[in-house]
C-alpha positions as CSV (number, residue, x, y, z in Angstrom):
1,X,0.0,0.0,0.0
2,X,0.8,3.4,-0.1
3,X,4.3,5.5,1.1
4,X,3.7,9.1,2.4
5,X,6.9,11.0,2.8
6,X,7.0,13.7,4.8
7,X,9.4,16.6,3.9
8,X,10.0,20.0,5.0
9,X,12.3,22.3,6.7
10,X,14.0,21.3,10.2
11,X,11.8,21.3,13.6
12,X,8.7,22.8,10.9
13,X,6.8,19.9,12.9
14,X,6.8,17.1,10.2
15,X,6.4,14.5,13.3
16,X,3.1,15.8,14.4
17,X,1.5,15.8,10.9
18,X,3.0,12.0,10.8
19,X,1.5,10.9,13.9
20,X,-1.9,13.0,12.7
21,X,-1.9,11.3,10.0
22,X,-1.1,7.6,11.8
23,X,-3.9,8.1,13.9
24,X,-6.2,9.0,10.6
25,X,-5.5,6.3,9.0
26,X,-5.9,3.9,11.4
27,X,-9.3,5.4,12.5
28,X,-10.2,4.7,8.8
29,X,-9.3,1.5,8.6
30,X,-10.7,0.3,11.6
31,X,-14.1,1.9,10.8
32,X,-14.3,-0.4,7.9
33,X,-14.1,-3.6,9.0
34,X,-16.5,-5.3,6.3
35,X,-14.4,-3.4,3.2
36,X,-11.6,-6.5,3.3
37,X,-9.1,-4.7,0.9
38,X,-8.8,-1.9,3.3
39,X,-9.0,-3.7,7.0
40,X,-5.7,-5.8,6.0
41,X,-3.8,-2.3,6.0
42,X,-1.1,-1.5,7.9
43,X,0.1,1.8,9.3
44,X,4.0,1.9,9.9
45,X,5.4,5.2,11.5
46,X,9.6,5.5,10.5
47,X,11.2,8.7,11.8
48,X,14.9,9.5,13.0
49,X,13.4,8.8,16.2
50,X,11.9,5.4,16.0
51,X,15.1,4.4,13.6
52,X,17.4,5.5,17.3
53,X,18.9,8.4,14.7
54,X,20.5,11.4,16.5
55,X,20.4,14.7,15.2
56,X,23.8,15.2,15.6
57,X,24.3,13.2,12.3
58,X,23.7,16.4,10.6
59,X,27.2,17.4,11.4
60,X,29.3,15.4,9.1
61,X,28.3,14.5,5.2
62,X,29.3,10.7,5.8
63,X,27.0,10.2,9.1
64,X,24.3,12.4,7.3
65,X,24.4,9.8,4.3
66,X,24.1,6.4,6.8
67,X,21.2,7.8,8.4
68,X,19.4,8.5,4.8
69,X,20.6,4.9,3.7
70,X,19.3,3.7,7.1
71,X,15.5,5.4,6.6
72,X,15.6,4.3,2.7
73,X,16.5,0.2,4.1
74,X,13.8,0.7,6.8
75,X,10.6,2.3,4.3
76,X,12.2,-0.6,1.9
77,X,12.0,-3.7,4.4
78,X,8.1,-2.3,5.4
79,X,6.9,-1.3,1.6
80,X,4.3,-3.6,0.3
81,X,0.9,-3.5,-1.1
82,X,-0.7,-3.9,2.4
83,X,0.9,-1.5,4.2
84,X,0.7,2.1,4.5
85,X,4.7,3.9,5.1
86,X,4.9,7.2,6.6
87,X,8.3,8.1,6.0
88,X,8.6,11.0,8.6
89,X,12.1,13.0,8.1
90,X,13.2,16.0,6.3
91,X,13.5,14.2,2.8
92,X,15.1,17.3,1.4
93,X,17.0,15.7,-1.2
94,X,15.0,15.3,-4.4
95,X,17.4,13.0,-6.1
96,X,16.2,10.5,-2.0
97,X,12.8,11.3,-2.4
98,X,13.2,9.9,-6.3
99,X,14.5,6.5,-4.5
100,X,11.4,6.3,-3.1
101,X,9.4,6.6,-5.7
102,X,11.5,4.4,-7.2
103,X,11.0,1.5,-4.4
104,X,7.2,2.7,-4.5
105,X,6.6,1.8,-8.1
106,X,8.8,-1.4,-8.1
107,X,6.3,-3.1,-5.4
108,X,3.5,-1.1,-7.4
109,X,1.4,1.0,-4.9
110,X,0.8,4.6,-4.8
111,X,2.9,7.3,-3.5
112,X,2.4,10.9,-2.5
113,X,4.3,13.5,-0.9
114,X,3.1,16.0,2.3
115,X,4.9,19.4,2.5
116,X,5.3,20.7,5.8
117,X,5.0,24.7,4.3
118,X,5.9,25.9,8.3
119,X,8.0,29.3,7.2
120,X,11.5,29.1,8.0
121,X,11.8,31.8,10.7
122,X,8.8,30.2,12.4
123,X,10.7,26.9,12.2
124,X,14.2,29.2,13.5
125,X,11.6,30.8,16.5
126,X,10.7,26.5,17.3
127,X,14.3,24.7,17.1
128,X,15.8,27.7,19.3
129,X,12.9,26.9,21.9
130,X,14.1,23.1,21.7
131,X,17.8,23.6,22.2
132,X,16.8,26.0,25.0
133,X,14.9,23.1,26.7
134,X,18.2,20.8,27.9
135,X,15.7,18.0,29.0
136,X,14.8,16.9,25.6
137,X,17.0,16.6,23.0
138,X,14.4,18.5,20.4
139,X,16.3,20.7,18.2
140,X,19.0,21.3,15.5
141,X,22.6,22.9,16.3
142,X,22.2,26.2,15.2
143,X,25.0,25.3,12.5
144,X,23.1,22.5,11.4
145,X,20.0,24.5,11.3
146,X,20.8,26.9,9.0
147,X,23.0,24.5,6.8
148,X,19.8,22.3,6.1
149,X,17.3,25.0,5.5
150,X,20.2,26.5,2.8
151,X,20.0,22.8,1.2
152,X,16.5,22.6,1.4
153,X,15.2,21.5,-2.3
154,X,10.9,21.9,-2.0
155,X,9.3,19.4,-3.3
156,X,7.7,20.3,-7.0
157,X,4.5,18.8,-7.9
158,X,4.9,19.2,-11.4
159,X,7.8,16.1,-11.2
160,X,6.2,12.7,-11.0
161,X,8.7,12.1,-8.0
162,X,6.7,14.7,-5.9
163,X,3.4,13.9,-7.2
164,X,0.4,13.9,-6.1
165,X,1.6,16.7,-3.5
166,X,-0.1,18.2,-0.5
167,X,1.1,21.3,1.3
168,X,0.3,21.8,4.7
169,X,0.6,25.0,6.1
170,X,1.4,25.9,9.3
171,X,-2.0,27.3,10.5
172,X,-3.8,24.0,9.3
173,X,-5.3,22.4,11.9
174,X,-4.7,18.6,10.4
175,X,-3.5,17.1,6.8
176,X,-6.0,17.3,3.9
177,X,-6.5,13.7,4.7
178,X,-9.9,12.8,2.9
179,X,-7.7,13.9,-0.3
180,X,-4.4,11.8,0.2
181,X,-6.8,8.7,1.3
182,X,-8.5,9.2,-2.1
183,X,-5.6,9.5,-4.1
184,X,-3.6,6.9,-2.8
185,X,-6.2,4.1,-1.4
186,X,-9.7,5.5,-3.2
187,X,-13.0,4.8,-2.2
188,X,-14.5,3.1,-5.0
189,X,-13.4,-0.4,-4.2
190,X,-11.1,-1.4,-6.7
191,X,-7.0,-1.4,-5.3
192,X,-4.9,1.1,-6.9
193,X,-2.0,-0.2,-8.7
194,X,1.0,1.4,-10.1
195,X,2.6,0.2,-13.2
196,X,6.7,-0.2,-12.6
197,X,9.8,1.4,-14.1
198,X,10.8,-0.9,-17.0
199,X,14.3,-1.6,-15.3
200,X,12.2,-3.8,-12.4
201,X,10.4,-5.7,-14.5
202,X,12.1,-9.0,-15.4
203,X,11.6,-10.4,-19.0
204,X,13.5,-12.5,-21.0
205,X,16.5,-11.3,-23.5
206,X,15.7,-11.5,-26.6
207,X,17.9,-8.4,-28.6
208,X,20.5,-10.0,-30.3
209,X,24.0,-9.6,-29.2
210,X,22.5,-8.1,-25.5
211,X,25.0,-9.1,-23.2
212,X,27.5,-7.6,-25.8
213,X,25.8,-4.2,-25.9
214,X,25.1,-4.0,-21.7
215,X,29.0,-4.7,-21.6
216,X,29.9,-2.3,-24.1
217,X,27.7,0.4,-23.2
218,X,28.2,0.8,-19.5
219,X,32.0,0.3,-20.5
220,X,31.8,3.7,-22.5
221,X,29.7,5.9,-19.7
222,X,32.5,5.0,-16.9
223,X,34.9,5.7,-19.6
224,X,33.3,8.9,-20.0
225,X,33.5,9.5,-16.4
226,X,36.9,8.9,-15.7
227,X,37.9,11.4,-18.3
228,X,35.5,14.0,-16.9
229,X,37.3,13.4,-13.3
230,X,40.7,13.7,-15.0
231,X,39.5,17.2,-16.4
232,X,38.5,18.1,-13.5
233,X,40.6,16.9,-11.0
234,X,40.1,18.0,-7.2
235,X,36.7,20.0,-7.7
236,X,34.3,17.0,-7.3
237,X,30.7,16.9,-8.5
238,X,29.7,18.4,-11.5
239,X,27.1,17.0,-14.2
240,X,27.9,14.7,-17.1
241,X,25.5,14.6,-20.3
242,X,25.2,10.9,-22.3
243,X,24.4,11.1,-25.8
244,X,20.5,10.0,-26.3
245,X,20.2,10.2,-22.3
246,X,18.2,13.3,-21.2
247,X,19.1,13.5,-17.5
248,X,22.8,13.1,-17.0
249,X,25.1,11.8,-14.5
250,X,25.0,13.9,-10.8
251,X,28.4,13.1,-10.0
252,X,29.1,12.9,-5.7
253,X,31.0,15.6,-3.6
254,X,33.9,12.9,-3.5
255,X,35.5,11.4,-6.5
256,X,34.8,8.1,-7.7
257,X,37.5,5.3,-8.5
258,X,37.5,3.0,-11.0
259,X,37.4,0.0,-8.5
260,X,34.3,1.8,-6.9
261,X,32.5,2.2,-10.4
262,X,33.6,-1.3,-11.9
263,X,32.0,-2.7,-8.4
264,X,28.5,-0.8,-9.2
265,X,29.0,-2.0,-13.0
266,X,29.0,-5.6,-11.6
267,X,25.7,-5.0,-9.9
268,X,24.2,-3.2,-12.9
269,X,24.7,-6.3,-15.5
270,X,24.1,-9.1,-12.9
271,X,20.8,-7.2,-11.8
272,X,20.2,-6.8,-16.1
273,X,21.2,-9.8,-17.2
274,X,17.9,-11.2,-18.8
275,X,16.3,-7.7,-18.8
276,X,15.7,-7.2,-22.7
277,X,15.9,-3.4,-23.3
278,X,16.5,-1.9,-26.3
279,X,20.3,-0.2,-26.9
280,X,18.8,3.2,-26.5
281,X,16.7,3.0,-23.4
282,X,20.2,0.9,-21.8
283,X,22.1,4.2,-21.5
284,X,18.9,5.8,-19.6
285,X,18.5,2.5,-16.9
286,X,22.2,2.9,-16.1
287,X,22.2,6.7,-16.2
288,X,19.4,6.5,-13.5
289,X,20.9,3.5,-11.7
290,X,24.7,5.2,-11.1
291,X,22.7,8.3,-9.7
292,X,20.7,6.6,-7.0
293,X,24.2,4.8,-6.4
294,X,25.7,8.1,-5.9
295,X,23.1,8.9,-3.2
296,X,23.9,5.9,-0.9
């Protein structure tokens, strides 16, 4: 069943619209005990808190990036088609939130995203009130603070990552609830069922010389890679376009080596082996695979 992600800015109160939301749900469901499709449903609540993450992980980019990896394994482990994910954290990364869609569509089941619109000085006013109170550990370093709202990326409905999107403002007494239950469970009886990227569904090979091409092609983009690092040696990140590919390659902070990109290559062609796409759409699935690597 569906994943709700959460996302907004630090101490915006992103928990309190979760556990609204929790308690919604689960007043639905157990008010319709004769509808059998929705009284099998599930309500899982994952947040830094229930996952034991501290909010001191904010300080370091490494730390940051295990407690994402930790949130994405825990939503993954929980996602099915009869359970309902809130995925309570900041999710300010759009390239994450895209994961999750990802995982969302591969189990096919809805998704939507809830944005916590709580203005960032009002959100500044709340996290100094939570450090101030030393007997619960409730707020950001001020450091931290202001680094995450400055990396902040809102979610856009208009990308299919993001959508369906619900905004709710800081004056709004609860979620638009009625409206995410409609778009992600429905009330007219049938289940609502996502079709899944092309790169999770398994068919038989069939192109001739495949194995050839998935060699050769994923051969040429680390290729390509390698010789944008070279170029630009010590800046790290930076964009990469692939012919015939329209999103490129979001390269990470830190360089990649070639033992570190042969590794995810491995994965890539195991995981493909008797996929059968065409020689075009090859260069997109890998393209798309090496960013969500990047992300771990």
């Amino acid at each position: 069943m569906p994943l709700v992600l959460l996302s907004g800015y630090p101490s915006a109160g992103k928990t309190t619209r979760a556990l609204q939301l929790k308690a919604l749900f689960e007043s639905k469901i157990a008010s319709s005990p004769s509808d059998a499709r929705v009284s099998r449903l599930r309500v899982h609540h994952i947040s830094d808190q229930t996952l034991g993450v501290s909010r001191q992980v904010y300080h370091t980019a490494k730390a940051e990036k295990d407690a994402r990896a930790e949130e994405y394994s825990a939503v993954k482990r929980v996602l099915s088609r009869d359970d309902i994910v809130i995925a309570d954290s900041m999710n300010y990364i759009k390239g994450f939130r895209y994961q999750l869609y990802c995982e969302a569509k591969a189990v096919q089941t809805p998704n939507c995203v809830v944005h916590v619109g709580t203005p960032a000085e009002k959100c500044r006013e709340i996290n100094a009130k939570l450090l101030a109170d030393k007997d619960n550990d409730g707020g950001y370093e001020e450091d931290d603070f202001e680094n995450l709202i400055f990396r902040y990326e809102e979610p856009n409905g208009m990308t299919r990552w993001d959508s369906p999107l619900f905004t709710v403002l800081d004056e709004d007494e609860t979620p638009p609830f009625e409206q995410i239950w409609e778009a992600l469970v429905g009330s007219d009886g049938k289940l609502k069922v996502v079709r899944p990227n092309q790169a999770t569904v398994l068919k038989p090979a069939t192109e001739q010389n495949y194995l050839y091409e998935l060699d050769k092609t994923t051969s040429d983009i680390l290729a390509q890679i390698m010789t944008y690092q070279k170029d630009h040696e010590g800046e790290g990140g930076g964009e990469i376009i692939v012919q015939d590919v329209e999103k490129p390659i979001e390269l990470p902070a830190m360089p990649m080596t070639l033992p570190q990109l042969q590794r995810i290559r491995r994965q890539f062609i195991t995981m493909n082996r008797q996929h059968s796409f065409s020689k075009a759409r090859m260069k997109q699935v890998f393209v798309d695979y090496l960013n969500n690597e990047f992300l771990r």
